[in-house]
PDB file of N, H, CA, C and O in Angstrom:
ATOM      1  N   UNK A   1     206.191-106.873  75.946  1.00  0.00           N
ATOM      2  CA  UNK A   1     204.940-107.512  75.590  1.00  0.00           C
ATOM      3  C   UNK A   1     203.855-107.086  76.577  1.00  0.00           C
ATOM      4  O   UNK A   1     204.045-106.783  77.755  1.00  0.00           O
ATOM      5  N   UNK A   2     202.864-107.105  76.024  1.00  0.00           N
ATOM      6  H   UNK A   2     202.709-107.352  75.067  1.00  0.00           H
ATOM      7  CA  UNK A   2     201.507-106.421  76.958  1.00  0.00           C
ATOM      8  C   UNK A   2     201.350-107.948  77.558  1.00  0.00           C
ATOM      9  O   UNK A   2     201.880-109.056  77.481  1.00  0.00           O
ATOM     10  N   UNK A   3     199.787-106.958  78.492  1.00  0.00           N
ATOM     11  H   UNK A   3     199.356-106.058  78.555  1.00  0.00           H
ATOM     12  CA  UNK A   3     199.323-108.627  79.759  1.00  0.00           C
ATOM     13  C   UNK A   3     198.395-109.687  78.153  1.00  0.00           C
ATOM     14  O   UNK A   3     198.010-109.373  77.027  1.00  0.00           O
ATOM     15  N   UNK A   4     198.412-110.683  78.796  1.00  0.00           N
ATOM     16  H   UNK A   4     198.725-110.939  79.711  1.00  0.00           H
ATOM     17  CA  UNK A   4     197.882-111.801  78.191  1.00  0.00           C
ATOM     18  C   UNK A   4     196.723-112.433  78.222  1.00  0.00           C
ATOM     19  O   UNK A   4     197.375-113.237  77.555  1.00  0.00           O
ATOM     20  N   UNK A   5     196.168-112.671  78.273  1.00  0.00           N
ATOM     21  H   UNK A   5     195.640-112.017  78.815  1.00  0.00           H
ATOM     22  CA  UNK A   5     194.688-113.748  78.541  1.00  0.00           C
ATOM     23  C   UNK A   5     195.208-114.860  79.056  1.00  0.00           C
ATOM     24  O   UNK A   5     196.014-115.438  78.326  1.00  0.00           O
ATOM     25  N   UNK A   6     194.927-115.460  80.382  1.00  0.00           N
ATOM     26  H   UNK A   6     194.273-114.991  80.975  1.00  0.00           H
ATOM     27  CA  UNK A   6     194.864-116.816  81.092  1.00  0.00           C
ATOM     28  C   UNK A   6     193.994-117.926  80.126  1.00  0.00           C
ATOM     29  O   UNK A   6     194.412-119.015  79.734  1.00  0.00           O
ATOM     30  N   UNK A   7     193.157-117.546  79.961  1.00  0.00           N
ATOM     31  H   UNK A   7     192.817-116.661  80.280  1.00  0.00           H
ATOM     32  CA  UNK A   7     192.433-118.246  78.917  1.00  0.00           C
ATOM     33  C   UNK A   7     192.507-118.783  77.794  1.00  0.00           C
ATOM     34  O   UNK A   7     192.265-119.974  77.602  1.00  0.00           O
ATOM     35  N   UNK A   8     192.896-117.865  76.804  1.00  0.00           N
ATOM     36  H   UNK A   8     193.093-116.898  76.960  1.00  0.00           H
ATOM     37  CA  UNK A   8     193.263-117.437  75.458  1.00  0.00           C
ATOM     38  C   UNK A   8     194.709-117.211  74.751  1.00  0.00           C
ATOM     39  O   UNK A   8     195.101-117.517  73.626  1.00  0.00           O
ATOM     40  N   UNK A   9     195.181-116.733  75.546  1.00  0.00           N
ATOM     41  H   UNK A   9     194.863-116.484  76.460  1.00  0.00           H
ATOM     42  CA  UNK A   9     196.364-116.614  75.303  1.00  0.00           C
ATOM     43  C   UNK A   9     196.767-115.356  74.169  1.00  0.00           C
ATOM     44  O   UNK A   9     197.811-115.368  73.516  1.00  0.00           O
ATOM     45  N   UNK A  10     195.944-114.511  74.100  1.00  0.00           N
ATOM     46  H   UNK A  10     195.096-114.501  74.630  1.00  0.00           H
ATOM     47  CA  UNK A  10     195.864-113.365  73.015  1.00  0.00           C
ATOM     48  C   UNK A  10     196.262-111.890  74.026  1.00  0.00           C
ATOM     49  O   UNK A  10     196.186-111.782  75.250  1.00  0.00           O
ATOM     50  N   UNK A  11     196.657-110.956  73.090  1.00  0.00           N
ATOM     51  H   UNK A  11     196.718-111.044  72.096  1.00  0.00           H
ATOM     52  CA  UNK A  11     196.964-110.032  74.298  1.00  0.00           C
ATOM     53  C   UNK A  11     195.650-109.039  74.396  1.00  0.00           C
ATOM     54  O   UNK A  11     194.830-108.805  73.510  1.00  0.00           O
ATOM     55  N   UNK A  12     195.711-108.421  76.022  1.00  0.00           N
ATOM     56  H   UNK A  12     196.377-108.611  76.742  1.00  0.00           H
ATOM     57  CA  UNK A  12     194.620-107.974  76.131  1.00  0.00           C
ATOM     58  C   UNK A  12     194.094-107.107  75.587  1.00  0.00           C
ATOM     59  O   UNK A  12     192.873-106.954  75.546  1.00  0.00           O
ATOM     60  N   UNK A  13     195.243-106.111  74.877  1.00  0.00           N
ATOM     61  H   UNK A  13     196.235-106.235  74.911  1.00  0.00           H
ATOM     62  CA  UNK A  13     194.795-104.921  74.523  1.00  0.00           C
ATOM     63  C   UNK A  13     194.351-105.343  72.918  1.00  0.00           C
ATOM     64  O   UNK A  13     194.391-104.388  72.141  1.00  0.00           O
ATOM     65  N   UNK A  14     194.021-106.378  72.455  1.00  0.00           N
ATOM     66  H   UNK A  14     193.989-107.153  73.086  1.00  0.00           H
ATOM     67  CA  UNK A  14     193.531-106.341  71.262  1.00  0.00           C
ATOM     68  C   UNK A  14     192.238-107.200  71.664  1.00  0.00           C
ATOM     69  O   UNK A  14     191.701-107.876  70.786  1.00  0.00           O
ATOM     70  N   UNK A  15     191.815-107.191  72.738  1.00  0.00           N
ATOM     71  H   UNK A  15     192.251-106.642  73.450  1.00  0.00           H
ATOM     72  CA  UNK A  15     190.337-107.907  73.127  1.00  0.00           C
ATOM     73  C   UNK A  15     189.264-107.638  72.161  1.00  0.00           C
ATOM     74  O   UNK A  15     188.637-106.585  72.277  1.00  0.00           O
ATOM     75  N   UNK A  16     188.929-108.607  71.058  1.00  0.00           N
ATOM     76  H   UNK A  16     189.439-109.462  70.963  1.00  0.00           H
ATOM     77  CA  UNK A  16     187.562-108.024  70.209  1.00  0.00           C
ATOM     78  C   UNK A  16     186.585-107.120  70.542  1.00  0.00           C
ATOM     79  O   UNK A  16     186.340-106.116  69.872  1.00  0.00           O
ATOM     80  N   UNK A  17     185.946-107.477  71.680  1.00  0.00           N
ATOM     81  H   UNK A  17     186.146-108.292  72.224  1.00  0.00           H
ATOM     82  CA  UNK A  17     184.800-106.482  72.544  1.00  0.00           C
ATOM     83  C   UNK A  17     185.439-105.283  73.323  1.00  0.00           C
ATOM     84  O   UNK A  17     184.879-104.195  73.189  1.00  0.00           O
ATOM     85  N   UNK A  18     186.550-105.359  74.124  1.00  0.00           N
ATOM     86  H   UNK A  18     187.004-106.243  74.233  1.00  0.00           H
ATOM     87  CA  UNK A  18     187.488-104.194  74.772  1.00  0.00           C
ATOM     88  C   UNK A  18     186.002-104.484  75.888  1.00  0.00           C
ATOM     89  O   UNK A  18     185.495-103.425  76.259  1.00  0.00           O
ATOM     90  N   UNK A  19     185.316-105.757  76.414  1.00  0.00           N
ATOM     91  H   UNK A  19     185.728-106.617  76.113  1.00  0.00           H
ATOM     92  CA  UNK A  19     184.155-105.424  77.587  1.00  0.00           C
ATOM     93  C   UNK A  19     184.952-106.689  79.285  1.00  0.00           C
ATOM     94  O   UNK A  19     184.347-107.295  80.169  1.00  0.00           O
ATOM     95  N   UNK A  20     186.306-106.564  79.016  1.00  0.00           N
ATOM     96  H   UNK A  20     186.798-106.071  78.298  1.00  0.00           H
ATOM     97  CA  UNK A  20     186.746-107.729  79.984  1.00  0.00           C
ATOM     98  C   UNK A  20     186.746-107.037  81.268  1.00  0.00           C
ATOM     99  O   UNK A  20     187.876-106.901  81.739  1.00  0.00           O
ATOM    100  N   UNK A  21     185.824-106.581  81.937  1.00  0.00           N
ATOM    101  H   UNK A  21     184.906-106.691  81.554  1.00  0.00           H
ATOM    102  CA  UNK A  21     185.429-105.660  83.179  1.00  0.00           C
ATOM    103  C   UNK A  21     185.293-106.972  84.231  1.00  0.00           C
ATOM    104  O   UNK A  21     184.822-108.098  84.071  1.00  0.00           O
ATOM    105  N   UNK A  22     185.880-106.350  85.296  1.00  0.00           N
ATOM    106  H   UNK A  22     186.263-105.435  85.425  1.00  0.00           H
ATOM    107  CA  UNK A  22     186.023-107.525  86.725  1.00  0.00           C
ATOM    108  C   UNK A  22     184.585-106.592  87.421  1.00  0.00           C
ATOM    109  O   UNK A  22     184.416-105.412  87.112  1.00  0.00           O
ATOM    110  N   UNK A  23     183.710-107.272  88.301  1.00  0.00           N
ATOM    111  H   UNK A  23     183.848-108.230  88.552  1.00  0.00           H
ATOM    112  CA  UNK A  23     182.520-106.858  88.910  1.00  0.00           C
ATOM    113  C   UNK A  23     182.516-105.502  89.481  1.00  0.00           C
ATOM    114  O   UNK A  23     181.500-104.820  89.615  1.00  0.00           O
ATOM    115  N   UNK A  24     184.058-105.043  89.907  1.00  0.00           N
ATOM    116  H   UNK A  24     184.884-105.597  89.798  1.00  0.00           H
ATOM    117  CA  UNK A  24     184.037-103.312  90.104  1.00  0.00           C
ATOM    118  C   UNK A  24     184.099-102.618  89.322  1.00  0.00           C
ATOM    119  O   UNK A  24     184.048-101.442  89.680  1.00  0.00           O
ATOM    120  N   UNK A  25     184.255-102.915  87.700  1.00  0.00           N
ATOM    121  H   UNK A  25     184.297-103.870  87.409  1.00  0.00           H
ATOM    122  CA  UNK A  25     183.849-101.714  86.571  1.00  0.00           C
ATOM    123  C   UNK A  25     185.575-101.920  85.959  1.00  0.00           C
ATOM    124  O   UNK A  25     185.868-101.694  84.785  1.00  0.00           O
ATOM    125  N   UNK A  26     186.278-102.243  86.687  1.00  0.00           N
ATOM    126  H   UNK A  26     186.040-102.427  87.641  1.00  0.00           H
ATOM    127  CA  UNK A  26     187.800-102.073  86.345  1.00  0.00           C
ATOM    128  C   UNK A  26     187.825-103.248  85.149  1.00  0.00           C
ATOM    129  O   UNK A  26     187.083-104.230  85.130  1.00  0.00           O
ATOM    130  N   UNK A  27     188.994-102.875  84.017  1.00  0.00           N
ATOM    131  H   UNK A  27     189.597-102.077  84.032  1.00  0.00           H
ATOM    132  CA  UNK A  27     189.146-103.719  83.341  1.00  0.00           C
ATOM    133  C   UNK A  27     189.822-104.934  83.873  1.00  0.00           C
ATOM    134  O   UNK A  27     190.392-104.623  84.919  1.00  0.00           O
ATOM    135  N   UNK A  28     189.994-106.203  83.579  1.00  0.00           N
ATOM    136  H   UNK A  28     189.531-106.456  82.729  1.00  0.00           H
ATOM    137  CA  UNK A  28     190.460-107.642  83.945  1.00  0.00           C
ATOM    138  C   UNK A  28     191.772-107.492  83.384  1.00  0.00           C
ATOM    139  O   UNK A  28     191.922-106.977  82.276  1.00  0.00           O
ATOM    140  N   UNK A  29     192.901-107.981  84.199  1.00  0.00           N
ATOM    141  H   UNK A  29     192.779-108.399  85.099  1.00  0.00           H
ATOM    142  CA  UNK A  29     194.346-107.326  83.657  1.00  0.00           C
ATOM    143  C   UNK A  29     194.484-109.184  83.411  1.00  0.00           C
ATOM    144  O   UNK A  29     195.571-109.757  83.325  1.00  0.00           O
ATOM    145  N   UNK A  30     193.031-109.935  83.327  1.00  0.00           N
ATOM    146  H   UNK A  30     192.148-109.470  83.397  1.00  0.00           H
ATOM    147  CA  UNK A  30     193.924-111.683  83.594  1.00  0.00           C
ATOM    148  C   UNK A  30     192.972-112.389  82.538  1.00  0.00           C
ATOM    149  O   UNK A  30     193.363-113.463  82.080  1.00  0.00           O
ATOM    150  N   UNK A  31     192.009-111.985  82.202  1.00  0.00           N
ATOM    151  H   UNK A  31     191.691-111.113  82.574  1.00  0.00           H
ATOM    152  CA  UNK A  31     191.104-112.459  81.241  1.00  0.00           C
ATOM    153  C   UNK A  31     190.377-111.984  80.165  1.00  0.00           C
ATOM    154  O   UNK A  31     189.374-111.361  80.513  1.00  0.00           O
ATOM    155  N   UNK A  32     190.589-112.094  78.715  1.00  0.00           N
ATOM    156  H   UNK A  32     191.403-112.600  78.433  1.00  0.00           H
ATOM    157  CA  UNK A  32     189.656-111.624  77.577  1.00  0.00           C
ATOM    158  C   UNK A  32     187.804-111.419  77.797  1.00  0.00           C
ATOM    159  O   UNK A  32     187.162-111.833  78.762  1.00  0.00           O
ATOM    160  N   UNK A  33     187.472-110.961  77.067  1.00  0.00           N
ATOM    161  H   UNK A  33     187.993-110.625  76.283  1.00  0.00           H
ATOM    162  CA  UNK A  33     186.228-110.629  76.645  1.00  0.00           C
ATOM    163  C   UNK A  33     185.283-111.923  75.916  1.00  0.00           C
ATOM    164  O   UNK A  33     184.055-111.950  75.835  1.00  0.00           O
ATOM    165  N   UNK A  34     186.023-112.713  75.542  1.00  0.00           N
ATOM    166  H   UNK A  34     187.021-112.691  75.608  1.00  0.00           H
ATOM    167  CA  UNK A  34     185.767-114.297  74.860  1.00  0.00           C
ATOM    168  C   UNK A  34     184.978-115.001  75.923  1.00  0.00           C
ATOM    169  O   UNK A  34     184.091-115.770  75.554  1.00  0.00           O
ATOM    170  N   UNK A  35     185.177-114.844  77.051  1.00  0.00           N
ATOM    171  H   UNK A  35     185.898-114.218  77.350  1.00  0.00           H
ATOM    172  CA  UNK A  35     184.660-116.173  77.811  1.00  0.00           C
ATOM    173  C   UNK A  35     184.676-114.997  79.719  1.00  0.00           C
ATOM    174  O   UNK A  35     184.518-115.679  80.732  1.00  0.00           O
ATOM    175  N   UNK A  36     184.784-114.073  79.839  1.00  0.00           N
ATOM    176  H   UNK A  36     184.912-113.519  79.016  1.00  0.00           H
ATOM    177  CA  UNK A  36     184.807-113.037  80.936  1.00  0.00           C
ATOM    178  C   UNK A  36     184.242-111.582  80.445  1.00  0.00           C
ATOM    179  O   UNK A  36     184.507-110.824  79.512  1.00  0.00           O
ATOM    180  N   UNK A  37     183.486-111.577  81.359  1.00  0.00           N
ATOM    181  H   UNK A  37     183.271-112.193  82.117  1.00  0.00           H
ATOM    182  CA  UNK A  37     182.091-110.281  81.662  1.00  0.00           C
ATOM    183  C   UNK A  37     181.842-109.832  82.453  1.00  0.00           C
ATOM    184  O   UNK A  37     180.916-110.378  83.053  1.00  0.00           O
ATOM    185  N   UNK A  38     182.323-108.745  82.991  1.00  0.00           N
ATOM    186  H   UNK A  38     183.075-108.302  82.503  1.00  0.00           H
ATOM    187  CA  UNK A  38     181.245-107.980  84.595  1.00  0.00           C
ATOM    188  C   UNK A  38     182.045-109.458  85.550  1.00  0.00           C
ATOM    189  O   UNK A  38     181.251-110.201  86.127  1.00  0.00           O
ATOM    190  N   UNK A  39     183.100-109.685  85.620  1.00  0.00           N
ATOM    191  H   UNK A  39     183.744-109.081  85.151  1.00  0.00           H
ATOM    192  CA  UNK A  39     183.545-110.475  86.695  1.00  0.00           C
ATOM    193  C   UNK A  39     183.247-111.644  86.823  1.00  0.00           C
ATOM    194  O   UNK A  39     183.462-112.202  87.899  1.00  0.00           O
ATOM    195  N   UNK A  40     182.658-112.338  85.726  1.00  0.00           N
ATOM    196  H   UNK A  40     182.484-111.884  84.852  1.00  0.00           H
ATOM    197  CA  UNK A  40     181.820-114.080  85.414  1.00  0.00           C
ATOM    198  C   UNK A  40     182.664-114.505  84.121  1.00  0.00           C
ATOM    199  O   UNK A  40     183.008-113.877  83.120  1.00  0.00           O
ATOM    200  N   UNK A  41     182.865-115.881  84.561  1.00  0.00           N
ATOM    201  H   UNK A  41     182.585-116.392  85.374  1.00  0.00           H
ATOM    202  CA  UNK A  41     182.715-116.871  83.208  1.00  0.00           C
ATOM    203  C   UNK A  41     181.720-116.535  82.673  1.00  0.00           C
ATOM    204  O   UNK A  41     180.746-116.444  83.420  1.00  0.00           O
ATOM    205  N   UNK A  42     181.492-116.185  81.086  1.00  0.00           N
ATOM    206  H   UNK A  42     182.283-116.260  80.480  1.00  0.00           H
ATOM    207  CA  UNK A  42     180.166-116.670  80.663  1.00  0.00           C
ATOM    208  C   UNK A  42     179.785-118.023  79.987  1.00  0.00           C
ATOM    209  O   UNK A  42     178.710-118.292  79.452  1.00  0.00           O
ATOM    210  N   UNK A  43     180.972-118.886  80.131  1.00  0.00           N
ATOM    211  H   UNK A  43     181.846-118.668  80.566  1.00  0.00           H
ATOM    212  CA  UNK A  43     180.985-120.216  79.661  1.00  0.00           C
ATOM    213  C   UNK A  43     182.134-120.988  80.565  1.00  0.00           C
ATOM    214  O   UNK A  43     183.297-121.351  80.389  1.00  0.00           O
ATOM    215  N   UNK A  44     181.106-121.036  81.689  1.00  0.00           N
ATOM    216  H   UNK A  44     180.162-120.741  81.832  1.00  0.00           H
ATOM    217  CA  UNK A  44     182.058-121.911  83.017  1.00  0.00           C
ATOM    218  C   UNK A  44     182.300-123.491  82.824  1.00  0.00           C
ATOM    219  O   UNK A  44     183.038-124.222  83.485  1.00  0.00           O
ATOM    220  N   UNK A  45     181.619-123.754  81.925  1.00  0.00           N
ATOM    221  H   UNK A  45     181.020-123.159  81.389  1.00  0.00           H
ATOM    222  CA  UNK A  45     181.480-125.363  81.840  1.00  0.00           C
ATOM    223  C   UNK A  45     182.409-125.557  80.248  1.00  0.00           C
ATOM    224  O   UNK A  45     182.071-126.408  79.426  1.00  0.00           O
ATOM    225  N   UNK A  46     183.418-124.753  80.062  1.00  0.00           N
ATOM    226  H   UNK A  46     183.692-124.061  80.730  1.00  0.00           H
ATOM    227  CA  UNK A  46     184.265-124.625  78.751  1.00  0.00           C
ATOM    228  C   UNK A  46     184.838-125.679  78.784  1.00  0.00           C
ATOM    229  O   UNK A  46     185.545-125.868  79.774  1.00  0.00           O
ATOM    230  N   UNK A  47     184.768-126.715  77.782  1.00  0.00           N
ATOM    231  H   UNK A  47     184.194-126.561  76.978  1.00  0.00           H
ATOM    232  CA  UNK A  47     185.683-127.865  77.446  1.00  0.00           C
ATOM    233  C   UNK A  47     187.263-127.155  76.949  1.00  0.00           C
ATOM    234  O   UNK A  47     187.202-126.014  76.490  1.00  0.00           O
ATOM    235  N   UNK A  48     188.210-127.613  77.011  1.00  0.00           N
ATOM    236  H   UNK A  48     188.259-128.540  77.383  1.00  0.00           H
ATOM    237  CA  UNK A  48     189.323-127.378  75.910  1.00  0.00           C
ATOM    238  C   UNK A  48     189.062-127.635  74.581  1.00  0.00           C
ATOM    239  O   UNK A  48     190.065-127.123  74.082  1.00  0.00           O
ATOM    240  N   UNK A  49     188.485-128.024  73.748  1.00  0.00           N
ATOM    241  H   UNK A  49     187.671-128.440  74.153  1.00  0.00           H
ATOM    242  CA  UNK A  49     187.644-128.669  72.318  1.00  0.00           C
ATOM    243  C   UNK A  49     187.511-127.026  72.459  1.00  0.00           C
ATOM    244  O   UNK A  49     188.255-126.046  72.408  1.00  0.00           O
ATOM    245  N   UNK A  50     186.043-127.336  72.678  1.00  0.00           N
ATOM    246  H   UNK A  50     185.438-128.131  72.719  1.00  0.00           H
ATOM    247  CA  UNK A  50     185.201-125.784  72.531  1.00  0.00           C
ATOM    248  C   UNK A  50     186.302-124.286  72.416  1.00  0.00           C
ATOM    249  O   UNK A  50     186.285-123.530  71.445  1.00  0.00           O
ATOM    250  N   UNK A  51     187.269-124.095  73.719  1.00  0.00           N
ATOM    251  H   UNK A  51     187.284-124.709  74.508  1.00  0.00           H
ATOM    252  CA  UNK A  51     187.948-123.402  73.858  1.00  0.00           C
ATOM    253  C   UNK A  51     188.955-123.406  72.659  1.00  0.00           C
ATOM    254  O   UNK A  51     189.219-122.315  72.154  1.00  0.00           O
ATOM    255  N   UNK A  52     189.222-123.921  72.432  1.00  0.00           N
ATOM    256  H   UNK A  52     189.007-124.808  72.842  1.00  0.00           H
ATOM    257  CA  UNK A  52     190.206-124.181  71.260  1.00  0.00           C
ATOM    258  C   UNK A  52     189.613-123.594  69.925  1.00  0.00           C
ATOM    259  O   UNK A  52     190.294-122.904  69.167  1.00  0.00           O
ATOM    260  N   UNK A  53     188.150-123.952  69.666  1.00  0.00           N
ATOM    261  H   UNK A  53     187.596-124.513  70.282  1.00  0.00           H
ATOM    262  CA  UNK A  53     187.820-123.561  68.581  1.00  0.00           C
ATOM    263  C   UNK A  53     187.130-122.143  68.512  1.00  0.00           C
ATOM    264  O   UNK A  53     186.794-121.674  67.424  1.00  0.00           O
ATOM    265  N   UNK A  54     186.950-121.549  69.564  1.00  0.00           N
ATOM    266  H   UNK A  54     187.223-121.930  70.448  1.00  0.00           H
ATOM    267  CA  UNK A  54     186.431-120.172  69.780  1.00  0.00           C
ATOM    268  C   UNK A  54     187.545-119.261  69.717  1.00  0.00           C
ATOM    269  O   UNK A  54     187.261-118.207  69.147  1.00  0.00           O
ATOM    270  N   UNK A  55     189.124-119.390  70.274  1.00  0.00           N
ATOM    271  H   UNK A  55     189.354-120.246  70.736  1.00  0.00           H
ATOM    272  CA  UNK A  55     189.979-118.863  69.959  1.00  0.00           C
ATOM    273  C   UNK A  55     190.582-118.896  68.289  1.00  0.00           C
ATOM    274  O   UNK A  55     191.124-117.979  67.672  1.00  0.00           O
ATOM    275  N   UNK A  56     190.397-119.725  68.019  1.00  0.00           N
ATOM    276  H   UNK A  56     189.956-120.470  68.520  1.00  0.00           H
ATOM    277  CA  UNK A  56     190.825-120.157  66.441  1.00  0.00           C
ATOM    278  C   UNK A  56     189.795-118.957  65.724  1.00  0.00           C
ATOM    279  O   UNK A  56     190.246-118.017  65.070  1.00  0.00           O
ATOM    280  N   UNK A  57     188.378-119.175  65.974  1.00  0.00           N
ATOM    281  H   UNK A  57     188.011-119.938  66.505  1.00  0.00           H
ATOM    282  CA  UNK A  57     187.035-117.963  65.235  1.00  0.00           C
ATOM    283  C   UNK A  57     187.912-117.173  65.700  1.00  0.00           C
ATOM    284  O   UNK A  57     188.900-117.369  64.992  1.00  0.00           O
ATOM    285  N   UNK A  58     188.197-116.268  66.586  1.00  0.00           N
ATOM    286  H   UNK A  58     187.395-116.109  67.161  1.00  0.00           H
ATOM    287  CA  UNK A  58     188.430-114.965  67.324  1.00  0.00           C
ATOM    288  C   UNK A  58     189.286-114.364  66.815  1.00  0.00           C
ATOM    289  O   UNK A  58     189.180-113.219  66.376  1.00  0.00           O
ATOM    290  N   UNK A  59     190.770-115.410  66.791  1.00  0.00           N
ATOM    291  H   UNK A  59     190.856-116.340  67.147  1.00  0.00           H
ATOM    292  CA  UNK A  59     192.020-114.518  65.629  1.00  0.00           C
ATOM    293  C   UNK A  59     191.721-115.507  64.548  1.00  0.00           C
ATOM    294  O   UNK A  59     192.603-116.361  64.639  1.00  0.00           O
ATOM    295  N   UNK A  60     191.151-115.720  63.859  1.00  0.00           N
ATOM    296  H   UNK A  60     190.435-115.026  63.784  1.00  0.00           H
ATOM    297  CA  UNK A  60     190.819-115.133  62.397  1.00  0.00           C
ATOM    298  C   UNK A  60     192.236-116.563  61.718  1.00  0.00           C
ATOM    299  O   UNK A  60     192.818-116.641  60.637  1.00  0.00           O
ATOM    300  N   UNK A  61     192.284-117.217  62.647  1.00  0.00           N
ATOM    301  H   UNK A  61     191.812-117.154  63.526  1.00  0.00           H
ATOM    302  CA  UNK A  61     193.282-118.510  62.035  1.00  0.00           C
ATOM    303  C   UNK A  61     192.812-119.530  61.027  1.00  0.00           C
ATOM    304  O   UNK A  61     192.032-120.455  61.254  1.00  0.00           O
ATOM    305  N   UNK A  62     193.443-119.208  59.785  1.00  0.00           N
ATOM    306  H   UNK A  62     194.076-118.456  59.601  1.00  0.00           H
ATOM    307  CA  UNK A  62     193.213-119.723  58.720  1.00  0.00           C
ATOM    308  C   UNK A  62     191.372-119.444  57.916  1.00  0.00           C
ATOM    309  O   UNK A  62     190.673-119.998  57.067  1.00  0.00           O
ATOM    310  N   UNK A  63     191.275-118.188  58.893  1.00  0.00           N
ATOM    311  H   UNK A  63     191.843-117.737  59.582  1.00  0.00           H
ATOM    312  CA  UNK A  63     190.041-117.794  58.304  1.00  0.00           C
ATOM    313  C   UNK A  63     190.092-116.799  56.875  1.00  0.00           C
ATOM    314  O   UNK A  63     191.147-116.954  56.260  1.00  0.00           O
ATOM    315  N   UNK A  64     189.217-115.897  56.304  1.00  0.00           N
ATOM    316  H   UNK A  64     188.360-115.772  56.804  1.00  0.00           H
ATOM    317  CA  UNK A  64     189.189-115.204  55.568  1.00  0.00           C
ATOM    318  C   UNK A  64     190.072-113.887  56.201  1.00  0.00           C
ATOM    319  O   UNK A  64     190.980-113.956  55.373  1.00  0.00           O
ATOM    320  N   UNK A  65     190.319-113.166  56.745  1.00  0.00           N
ATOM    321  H   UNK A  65     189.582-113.110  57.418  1.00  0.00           H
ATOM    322  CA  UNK A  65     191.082-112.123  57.234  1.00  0.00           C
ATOM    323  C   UNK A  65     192.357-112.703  57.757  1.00  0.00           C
ATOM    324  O   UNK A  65     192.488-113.023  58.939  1.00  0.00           O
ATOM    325  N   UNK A  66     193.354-112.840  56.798  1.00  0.00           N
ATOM    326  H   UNK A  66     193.247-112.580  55.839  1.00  0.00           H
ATOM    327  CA  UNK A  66     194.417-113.092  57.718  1.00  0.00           C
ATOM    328  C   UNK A  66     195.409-111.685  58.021  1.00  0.00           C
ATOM    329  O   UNK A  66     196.573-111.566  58.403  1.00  0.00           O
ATOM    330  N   UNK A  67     194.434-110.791  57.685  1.00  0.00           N
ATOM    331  H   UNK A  67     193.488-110.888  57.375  1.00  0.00           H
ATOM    332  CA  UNK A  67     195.262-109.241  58.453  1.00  0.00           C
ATOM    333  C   UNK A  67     195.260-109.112  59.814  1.00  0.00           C
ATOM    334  O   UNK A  67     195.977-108.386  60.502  1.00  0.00           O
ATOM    335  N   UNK A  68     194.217-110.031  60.222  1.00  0.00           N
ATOM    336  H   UNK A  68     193.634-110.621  59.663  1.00  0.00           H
ATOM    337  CA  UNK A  68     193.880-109.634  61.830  1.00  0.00           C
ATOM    338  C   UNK A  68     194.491-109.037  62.957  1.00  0.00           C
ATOM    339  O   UNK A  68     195.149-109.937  63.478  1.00  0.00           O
ATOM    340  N   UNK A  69     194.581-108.318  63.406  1.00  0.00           N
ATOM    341  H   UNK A  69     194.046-107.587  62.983  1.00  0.00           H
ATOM    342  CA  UNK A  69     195.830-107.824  64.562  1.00  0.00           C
ATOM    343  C   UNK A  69     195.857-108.434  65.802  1.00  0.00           C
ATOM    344  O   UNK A  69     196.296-107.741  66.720  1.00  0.00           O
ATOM    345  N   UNK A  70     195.332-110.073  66.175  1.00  0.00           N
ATOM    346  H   UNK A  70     194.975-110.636  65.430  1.00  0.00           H
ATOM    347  CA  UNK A  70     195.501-110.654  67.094  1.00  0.00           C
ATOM    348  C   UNK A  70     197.232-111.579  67.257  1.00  0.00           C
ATOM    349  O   UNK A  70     198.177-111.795  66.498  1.00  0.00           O
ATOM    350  N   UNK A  71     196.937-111.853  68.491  1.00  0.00           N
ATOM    351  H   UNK A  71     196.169-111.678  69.107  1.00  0.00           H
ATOM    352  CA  UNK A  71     198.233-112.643  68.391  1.00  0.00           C
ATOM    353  C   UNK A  71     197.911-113.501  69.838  1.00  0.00           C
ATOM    354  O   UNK A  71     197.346-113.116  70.862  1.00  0.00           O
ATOM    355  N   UNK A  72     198.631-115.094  69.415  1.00  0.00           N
ATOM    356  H   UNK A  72     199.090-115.406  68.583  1.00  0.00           H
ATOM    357  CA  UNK A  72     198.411-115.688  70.572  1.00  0.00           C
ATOM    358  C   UNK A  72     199.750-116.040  71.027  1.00  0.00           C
ATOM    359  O   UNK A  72     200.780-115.671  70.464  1.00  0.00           O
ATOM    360  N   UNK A  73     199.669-117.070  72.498  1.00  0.00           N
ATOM    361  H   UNK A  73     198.832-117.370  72.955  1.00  0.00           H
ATOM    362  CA  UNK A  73     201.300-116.929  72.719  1.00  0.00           C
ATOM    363  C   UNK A  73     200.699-118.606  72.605  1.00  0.00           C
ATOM    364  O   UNK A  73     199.531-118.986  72.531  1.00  0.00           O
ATOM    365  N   UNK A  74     201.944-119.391  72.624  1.00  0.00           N
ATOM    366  H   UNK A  74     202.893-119.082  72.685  1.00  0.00           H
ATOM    367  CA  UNK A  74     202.560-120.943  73.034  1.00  0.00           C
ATOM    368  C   UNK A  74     201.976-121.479  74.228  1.00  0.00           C
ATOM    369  O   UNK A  74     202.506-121.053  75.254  1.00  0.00           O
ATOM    370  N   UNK A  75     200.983-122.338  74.398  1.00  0.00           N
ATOM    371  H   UNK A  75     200.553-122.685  73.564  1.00  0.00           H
ATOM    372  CA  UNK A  75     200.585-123.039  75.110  1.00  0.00           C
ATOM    373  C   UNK A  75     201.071-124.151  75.796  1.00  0.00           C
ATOM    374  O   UNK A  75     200.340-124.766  76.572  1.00  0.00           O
TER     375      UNK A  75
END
């Protein structure tokens, strides 16, 4: 199994944006593109609610595309 999202729980290499860069340019081997940018939260004040429902948009759960090639793990 590939690395994971701390966050999300989706694997990294299917990151929607592919932009999860830590502040030295290197990709983030610990956090998605969903909520990590250039080495920042971009939503530091993330409820679990909120979080919950931005991952749900992201893989496409119980949305119109259920081809999606995401995958999350067990929380």
């Amino acid at each position: 199994m590939g690395q994971i999202c701390q966050s999300f729980g989706m694997l990294l290499k299917q990151d929607p944006q592919g932009c999860r860069r830590n502040a030295d340019g290197n990709n983030s081997t610990e956090y998605c593109s969903l909520n990590y940018i250039d080495g920042a939260f971009i939503l530091p004040d993330l409820t679990t609610l909120v979080m919950q429902q931005i991952g749900i948009r992201a893989l496409g759960i119980g949305g119109p595309n259920p081809k999606r090639k995401f995958q999350c793990s067990a929380v």
